[in-house]
CHARMM-style PDB file with segment names, atoms N, HN, CA, C and O in Angstrom:
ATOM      1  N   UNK     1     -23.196 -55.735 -25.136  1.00  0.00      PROA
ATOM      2  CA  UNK     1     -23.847 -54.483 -24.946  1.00  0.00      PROA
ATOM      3  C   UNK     1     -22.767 -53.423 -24.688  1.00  0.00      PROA
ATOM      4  O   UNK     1     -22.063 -53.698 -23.716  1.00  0.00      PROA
ATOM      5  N   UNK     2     -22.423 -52.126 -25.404  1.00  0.00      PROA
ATOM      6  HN  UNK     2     -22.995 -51.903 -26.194  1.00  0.00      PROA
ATOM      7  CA  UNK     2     -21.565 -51.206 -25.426  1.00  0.00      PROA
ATOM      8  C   UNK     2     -22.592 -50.109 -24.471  1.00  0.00      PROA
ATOM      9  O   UNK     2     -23.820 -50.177 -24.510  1.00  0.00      PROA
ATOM     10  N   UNK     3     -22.158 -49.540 -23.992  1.00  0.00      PROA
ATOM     11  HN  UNK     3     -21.160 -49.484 -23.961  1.00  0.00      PROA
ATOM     12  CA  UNK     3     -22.380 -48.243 -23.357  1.00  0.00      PROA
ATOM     13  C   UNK     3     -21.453 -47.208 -23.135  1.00  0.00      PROA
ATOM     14  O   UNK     3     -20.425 -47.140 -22.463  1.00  0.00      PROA
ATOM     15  N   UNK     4     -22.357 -46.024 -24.216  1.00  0.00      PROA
ATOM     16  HN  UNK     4     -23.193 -46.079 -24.762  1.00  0.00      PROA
ATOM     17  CA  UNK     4     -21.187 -44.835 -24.251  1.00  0.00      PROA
ATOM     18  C   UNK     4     -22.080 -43.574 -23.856  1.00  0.00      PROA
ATOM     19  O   UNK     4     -23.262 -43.511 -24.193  1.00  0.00      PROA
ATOM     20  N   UNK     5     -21.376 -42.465 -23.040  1.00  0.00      PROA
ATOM     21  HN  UNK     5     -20.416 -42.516 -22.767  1.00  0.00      PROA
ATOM     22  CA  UNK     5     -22.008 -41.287 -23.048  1.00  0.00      PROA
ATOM     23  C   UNK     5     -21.355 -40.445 -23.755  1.00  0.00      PROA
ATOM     24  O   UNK     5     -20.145 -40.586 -23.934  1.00  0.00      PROA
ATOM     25  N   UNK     6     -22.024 -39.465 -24.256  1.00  0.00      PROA
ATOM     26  HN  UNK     6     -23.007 -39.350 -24.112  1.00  0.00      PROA
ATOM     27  CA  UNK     6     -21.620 -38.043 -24.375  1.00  0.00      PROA
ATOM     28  C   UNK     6     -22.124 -36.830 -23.467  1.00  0.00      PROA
ATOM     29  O   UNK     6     -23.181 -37.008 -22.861  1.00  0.00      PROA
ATOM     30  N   UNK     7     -21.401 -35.507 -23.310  1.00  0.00      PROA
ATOM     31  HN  UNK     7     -20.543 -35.363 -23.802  1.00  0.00      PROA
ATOM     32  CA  UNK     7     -21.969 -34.670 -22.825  1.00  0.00      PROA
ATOM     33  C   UNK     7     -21.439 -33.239 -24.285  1.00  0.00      PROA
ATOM     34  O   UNK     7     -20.498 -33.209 -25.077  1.00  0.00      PROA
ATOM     35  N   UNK     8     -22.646 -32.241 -24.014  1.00  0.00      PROA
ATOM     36  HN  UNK     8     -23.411 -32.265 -23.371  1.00  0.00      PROA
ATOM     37  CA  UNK     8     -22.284 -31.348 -24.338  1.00  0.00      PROA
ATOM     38  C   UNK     8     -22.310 -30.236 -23.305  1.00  0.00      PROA
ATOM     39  O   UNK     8     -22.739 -29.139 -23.661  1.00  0.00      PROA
ATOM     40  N   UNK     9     -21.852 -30.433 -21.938  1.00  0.00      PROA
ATOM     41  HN  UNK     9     -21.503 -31.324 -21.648  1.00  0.00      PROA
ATOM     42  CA  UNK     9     -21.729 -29.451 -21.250  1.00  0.00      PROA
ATOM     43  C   UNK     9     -20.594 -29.186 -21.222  1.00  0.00      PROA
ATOM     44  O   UNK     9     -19.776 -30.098 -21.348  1.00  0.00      PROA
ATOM     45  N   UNK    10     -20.062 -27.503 -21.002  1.00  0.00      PROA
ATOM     46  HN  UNK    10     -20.727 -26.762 -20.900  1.00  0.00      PROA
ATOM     47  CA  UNK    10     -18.650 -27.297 -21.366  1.00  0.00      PROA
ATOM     48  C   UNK    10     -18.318 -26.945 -19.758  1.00  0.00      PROA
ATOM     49  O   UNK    10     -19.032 -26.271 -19.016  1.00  0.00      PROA
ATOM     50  N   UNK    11     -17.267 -27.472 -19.481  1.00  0.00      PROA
ATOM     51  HN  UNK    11     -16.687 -28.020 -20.084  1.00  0.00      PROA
ATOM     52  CA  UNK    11     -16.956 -27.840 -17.624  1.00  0.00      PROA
ATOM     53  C   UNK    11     -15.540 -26.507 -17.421  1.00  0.00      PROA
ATOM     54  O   UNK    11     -14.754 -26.333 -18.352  1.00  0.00      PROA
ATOM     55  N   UNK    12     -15.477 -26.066 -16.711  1.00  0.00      PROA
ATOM     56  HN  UNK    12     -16.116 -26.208 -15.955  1.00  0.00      PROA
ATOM     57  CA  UNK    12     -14.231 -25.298 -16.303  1.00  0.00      PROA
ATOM     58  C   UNK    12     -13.527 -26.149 -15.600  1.00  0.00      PROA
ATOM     59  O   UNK    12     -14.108 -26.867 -14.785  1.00  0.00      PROA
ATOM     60  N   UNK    13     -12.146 -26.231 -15.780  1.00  0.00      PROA
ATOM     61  HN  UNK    13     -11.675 -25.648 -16.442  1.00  0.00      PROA
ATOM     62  CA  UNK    13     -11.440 -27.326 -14.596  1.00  0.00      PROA
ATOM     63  C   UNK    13     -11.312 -26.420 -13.340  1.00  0.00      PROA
ATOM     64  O   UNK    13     -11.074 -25.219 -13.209  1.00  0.00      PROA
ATOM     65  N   UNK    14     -11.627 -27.725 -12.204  1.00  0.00      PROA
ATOM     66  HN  UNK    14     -11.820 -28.701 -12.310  1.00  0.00      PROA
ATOM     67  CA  UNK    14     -11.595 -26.701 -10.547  1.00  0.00      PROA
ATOM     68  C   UNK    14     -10.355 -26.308 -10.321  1.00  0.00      PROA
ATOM     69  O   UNK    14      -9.394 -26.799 -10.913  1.00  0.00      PROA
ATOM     70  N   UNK    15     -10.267 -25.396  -9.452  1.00  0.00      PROA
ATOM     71  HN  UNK    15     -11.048 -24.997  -8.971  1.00  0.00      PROA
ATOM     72  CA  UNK    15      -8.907 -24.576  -8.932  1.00  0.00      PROA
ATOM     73  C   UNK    15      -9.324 -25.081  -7.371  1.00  0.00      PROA
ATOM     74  O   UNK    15     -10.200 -25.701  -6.768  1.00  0.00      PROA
ATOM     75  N   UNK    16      -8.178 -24.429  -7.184  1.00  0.00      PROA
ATOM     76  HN  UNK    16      -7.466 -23.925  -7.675  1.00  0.00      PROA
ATOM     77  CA  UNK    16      -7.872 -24.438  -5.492  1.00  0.00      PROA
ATOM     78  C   UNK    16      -8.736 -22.720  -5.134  1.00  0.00      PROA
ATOM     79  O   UNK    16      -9.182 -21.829  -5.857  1.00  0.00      PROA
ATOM     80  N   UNK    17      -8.665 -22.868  -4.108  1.00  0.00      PROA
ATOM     81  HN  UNK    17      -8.302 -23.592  -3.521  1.00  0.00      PROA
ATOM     82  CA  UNK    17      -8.635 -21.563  -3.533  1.00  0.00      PROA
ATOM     83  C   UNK    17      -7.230 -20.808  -3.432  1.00  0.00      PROA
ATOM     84  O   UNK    17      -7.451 -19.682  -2.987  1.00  0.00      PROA
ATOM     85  N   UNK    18      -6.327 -20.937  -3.595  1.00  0.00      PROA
ATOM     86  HN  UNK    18      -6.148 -21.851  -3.957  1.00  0.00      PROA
ATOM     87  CA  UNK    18      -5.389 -19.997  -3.932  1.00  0.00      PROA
ATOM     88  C   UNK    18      -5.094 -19.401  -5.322  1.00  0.00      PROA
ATOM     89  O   UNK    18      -4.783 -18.258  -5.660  1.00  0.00      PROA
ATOM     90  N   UNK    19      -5.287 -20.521  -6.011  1.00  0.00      PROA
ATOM     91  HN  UNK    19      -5.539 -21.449  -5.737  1.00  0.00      PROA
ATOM     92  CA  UNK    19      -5.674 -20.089  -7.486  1.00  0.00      PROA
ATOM     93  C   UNK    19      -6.517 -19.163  -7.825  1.00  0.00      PROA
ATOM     94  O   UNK    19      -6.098 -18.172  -8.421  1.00  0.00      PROA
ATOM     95  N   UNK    20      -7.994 -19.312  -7.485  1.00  0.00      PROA
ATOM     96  HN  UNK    20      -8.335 -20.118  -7.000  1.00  0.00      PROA
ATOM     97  CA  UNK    20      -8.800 -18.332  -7.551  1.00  0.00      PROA
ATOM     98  C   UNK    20      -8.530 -17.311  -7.340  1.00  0.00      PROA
ATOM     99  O   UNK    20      -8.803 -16.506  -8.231  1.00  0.00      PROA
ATOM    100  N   UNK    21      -7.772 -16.710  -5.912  1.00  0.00      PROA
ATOM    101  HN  UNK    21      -7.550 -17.363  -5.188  1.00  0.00      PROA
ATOM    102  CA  UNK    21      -7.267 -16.035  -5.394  1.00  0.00      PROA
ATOM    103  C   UNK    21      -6.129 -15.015  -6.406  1.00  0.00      PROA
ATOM    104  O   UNK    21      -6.080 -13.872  -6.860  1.00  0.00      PROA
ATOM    105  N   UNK    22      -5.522 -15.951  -6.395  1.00  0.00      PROA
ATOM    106  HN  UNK    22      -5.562 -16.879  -6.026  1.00  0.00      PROA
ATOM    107  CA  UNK    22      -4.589 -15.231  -7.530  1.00  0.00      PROA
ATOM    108  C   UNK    22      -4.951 -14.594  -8.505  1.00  0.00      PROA
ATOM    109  O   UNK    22      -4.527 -13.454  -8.693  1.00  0.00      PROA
ATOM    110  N   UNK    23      -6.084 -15.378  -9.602  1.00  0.00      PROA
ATOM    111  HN  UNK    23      -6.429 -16.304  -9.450  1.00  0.00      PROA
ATOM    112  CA  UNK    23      -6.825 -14.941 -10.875  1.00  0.00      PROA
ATOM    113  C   UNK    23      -7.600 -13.746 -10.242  1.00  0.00      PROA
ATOM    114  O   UNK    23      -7.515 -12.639 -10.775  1.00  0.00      PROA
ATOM    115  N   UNK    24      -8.128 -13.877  -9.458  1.00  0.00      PROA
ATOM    116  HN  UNK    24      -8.197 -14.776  -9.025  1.00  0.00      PROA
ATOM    117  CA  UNK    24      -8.891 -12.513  -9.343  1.00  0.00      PROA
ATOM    118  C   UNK    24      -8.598 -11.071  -8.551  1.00  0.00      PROA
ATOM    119  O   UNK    24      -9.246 -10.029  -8.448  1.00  0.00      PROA
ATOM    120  N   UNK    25      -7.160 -11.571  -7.985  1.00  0.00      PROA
ATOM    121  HN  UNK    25      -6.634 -12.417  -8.069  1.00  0.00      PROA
ATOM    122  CA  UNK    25      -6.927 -10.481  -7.323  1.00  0.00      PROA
ATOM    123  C   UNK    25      -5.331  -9.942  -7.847  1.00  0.00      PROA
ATOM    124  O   UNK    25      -4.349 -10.638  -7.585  1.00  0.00      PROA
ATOM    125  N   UNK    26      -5.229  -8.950  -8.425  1.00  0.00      PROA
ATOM    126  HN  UNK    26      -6.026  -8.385  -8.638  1.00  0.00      PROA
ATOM    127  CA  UNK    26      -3.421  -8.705  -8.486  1.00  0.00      PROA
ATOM    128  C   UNK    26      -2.737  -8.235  -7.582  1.00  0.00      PROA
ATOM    129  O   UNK    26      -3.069  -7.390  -6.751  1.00  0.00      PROA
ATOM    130  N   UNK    27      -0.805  -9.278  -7.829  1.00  0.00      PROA
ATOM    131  HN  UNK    27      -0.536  -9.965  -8.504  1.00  0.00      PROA
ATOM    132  CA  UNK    27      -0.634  -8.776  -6.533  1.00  0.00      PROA
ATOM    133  C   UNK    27      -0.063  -7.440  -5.687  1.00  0.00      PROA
ATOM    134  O   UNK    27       0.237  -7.537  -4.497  1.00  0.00      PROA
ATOM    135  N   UNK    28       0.052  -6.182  -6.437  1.00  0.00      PROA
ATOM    136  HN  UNK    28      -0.192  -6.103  -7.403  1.00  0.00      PROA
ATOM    137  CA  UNK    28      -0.159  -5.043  -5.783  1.00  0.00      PROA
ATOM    138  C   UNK    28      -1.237  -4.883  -5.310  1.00  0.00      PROA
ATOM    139  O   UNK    28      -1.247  -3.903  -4.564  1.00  0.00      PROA
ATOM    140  N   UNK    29      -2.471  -5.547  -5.410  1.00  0.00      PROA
ATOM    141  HN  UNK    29      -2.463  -6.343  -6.015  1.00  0.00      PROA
ATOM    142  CA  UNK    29      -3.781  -4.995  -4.477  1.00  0.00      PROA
ATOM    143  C   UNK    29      -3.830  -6.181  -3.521  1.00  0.00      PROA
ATOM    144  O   UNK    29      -4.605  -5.916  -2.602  1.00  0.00      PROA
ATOM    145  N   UNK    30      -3.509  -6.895  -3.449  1.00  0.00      PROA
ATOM    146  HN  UNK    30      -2.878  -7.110  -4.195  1.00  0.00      PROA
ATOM    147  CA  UNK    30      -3.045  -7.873  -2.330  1.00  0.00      PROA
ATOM    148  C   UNK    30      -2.103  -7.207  -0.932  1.00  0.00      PROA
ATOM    149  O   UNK    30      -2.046  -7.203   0.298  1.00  0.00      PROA
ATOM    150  N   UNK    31      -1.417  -6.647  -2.242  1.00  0.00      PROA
ATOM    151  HN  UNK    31      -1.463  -6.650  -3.241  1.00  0.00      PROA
ATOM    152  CA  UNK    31      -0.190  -6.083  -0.723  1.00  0.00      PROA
ATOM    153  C   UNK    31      -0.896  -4.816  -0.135  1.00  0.00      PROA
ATOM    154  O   UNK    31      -0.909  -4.415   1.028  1.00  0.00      PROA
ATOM    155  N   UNK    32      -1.333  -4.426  -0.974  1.00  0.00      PROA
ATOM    156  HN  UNK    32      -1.322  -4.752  -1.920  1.00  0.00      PROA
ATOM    157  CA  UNK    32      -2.002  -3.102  -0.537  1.00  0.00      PROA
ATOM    158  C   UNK    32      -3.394  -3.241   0.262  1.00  0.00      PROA
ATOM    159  O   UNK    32      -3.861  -2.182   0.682  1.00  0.00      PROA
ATOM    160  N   UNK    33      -4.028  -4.288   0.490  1.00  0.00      PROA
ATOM    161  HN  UNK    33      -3.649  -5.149   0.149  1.00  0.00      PROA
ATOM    162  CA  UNK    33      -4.451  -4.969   0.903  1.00  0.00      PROA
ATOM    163  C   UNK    33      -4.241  -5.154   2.291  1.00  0.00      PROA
ATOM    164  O   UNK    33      -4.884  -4.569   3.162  1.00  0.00      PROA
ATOM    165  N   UNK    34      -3.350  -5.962   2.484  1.00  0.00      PROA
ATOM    166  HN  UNK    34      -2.828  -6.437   1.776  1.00  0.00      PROA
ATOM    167  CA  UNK    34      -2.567  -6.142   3.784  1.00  0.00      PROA
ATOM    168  C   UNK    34      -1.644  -5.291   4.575  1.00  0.00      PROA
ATOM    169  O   UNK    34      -1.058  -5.440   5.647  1.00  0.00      PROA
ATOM    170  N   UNK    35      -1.720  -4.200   3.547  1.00  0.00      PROA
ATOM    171  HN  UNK    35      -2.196  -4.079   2.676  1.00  0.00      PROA
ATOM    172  CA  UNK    35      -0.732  -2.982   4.561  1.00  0.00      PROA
ATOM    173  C   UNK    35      -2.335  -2.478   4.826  1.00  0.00      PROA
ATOM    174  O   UNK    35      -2.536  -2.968   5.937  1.00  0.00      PROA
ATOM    175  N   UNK    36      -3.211  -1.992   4.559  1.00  0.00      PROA
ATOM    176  HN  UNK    36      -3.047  -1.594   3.656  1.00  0.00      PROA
ATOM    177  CA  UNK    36      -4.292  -1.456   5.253  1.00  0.00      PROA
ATOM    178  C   UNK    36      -4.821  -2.655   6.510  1.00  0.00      PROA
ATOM    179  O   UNK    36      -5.566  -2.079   7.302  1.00  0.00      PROA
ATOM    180  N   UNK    37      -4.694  -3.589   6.737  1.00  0.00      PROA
ATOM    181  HN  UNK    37      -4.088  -4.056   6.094  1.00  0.00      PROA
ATOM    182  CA  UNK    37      -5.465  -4.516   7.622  1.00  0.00      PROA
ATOM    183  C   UNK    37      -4.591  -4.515   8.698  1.00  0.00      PROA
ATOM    184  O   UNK    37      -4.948  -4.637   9.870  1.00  0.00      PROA
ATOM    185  N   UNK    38      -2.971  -4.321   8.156  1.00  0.00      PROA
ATOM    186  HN  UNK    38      -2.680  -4.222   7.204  1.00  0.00      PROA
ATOM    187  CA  UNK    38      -1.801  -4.003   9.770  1.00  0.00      PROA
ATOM    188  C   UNK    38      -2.143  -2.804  10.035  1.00  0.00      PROA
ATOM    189  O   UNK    38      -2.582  -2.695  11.180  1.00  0.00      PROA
ATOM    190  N   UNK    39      -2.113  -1.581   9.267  1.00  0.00      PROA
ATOM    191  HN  UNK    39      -1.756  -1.670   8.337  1.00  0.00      PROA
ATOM    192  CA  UNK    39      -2.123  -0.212  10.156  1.00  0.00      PROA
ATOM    193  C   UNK    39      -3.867  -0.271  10.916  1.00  0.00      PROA
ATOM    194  O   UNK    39      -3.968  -0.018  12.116  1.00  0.00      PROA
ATOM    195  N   UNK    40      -4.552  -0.461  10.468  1.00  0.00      PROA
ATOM    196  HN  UNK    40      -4.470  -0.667   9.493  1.00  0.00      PROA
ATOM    197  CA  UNK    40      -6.041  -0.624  10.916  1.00  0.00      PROA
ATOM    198  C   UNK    40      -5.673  -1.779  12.383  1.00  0.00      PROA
ATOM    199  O   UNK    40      -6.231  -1.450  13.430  1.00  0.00      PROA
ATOM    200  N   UNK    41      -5.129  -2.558  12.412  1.00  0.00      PROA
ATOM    201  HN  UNK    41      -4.675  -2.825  11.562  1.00  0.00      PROA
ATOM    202  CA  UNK    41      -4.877  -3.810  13.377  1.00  0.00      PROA
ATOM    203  C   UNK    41      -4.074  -2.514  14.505  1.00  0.00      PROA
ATOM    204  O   UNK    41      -4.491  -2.238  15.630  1.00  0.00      PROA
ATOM    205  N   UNK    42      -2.879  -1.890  13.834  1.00  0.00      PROA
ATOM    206  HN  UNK    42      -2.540  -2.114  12.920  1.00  0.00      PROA
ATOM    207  CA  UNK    42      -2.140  -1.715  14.798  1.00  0.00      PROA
ATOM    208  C   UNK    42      -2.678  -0.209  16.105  1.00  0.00      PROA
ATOM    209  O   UNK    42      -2.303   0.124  17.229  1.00  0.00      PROA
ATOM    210  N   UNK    43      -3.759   0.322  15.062  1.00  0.00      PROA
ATOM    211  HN  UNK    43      -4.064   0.050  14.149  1.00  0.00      PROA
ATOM    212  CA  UNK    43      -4.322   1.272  15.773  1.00  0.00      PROA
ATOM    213  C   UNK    43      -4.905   1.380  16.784  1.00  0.00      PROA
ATOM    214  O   UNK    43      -4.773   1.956  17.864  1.00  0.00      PROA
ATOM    215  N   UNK    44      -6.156   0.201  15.883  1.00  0.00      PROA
ATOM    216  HN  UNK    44      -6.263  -0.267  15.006  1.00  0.00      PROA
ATOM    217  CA  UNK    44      -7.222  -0.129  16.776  1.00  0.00      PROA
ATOM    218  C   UNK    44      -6.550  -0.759  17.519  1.00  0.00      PROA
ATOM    219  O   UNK    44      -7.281  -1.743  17.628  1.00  0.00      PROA
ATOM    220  N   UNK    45      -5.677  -0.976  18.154  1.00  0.00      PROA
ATOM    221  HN  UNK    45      -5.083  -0.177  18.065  1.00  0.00      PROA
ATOM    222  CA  UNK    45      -5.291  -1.811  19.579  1.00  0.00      PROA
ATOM    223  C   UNK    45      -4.957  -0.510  20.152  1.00  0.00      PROA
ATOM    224  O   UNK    45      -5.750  -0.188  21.038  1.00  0.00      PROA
ATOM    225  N   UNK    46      -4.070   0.304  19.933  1.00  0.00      PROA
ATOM    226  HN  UNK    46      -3.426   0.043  19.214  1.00  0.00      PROA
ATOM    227  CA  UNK    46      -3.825   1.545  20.754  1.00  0.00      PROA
ATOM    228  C   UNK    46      -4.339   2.496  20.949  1.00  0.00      PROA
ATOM    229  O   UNK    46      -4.000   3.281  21.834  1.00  0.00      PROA
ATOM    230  N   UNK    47      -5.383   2.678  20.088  1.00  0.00      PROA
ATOM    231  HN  UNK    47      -5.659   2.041  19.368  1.00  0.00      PROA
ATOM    232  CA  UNK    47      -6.723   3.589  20.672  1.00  0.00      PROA
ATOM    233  C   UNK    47      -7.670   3.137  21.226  1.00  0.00      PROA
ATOM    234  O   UNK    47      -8.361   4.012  21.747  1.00  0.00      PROA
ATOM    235  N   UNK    48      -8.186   1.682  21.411  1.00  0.00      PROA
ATOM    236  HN  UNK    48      -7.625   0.972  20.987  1.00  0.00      PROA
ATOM    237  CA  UNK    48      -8.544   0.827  22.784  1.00  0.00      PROA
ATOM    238  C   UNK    48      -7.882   0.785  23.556  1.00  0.00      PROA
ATOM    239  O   UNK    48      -8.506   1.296  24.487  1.00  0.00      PROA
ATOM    240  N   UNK    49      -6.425   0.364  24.096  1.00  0.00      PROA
ATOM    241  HN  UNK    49      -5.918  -0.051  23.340  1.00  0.00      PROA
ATOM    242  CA  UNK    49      -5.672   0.813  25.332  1.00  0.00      PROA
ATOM    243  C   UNK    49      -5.738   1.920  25.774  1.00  0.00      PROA
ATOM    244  O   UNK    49      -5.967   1.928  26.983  1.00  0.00      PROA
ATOM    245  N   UNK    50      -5.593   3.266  25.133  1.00  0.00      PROA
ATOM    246  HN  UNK    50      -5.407   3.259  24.150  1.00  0.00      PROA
ATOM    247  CA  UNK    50      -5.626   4.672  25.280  1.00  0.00      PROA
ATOM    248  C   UNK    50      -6.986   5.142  26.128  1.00  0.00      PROA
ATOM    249  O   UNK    50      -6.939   5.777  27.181  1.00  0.00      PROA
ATOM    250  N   UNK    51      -8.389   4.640  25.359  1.00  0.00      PROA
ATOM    251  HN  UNK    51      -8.428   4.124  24.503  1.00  0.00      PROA
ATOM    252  CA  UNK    51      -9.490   4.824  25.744  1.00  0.00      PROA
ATOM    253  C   UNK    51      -9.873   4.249  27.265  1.00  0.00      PROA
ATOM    254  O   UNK    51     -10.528   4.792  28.154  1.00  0.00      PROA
ATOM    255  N   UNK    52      -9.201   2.908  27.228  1.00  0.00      PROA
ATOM    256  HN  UNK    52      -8.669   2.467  26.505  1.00  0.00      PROA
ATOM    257  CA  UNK    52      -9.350   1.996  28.766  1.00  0.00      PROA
ATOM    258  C   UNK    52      -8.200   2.994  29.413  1.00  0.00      PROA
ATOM    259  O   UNK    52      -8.764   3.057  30.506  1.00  0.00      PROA
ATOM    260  N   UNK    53      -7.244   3.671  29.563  1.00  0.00      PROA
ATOM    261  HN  UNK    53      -6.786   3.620  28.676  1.00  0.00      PROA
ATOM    262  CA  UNK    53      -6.656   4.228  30.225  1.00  0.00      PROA
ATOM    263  C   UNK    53      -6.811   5.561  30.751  1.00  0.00      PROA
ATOM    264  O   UNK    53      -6.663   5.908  31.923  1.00  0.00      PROA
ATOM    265  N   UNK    54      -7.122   6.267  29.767  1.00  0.00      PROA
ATOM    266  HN  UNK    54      -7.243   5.985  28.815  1.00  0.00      PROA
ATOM    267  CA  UNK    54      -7.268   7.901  29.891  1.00  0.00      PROA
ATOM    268  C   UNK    54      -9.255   7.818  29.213  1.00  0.00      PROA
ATOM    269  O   UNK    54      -9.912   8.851  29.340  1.00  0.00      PROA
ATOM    270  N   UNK    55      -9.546   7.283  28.940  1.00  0.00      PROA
ATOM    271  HN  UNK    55      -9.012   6.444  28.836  1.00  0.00      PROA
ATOM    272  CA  UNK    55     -11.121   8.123  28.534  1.00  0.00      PROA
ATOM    273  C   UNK    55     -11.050   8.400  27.445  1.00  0.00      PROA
ATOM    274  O   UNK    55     -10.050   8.020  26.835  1.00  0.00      PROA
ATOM    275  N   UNK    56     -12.142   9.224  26.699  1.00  0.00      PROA
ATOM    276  HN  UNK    56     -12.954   9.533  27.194  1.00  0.00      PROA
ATOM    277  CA  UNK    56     -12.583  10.126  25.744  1.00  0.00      PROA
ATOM    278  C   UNK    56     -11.688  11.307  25.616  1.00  0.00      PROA
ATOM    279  O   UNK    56     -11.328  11.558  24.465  1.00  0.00      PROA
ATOM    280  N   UNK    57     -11.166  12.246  26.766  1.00  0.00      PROA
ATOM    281  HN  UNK    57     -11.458  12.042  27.700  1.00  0.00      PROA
ATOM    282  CA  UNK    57     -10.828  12.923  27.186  1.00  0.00      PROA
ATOM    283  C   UNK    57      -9.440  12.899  26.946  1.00  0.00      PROA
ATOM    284  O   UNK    57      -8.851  13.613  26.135  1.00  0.00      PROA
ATOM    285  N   UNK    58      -8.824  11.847  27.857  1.00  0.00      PROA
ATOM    286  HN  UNK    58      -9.303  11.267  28.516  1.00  0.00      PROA
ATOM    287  CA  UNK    58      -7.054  11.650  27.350  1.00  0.00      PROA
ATOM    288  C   UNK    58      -6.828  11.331  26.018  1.00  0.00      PROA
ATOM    289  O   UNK    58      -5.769  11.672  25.490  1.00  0.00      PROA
ATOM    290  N   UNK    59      -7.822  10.620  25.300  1.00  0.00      PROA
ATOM    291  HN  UNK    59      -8.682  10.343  25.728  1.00  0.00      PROA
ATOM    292  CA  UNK    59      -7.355  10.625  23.907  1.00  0.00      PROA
ATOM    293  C   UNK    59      -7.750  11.492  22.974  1.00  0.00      PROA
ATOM    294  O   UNK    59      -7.824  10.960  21.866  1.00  0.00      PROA
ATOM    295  N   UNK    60      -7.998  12.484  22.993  1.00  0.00      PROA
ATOM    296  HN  UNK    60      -7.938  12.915  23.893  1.00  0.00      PROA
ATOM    297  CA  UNK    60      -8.088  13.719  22.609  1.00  0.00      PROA
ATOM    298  C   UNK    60      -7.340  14.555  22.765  1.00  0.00      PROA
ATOM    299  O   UNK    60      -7.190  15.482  21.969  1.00  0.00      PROA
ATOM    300  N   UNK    61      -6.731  14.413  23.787  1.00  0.00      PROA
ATOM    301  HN  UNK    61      -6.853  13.660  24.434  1.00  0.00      PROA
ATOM    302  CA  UNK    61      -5.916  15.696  24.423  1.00  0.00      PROA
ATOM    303  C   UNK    61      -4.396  15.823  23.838  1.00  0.00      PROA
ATOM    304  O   UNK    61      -3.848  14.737  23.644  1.00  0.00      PROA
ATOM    305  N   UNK    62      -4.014  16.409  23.683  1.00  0.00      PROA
ATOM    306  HN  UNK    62      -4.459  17.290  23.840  1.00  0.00      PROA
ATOM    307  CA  UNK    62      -2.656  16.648  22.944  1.00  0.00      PROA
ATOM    308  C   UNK    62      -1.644  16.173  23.774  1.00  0.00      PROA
ATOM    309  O   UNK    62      -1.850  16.195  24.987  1.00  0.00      PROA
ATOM    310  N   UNK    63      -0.203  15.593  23.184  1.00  0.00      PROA
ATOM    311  HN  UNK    63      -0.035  15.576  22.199  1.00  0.00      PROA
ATOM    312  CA  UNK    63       0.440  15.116  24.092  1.00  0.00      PROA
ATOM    313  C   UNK    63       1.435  16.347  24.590  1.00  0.00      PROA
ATOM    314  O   UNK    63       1.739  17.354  23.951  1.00  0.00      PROA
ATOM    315  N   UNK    64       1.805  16.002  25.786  1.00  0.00      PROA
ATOM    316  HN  UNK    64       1.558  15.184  26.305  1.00  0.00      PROA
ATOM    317  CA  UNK    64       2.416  17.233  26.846  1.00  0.00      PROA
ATOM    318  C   UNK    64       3.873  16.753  26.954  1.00  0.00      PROA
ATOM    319  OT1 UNK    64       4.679  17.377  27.644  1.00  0.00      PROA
TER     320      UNK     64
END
């Protein structure tokens, strides 16, 4: 008794997740990417310290 299959489904071979990554993203918008997520990171920490220190008020106020 032989047993054979066929398929006619057409399969994409799997990637990694970095692969994907790569294919769908280029890498100037990657970097550009990650320079917006540091300056956004580095702010928002110092205009939360600022706010816990001085208020609404001190961080508004011009520096002297």
């Amino acid at each position: 008794m032989a047993v054979t299959a066929t398929t006619t489904e057409i399969t994409a071979p799997r990637r990694g997740l970095v692969a994907a990554l790569q294919h769908a993203l280029p890498r100037n918008e990657l970097f550009a990417g990650l320079y917006v997520v540091a300056c956004a990171n580095g702010l928002l920490g110092r205009s939360i310290y600022t706010l816990n220190l001085e208020g609404w008020r001190g961080s508004f106020s011009p520096l002297a």
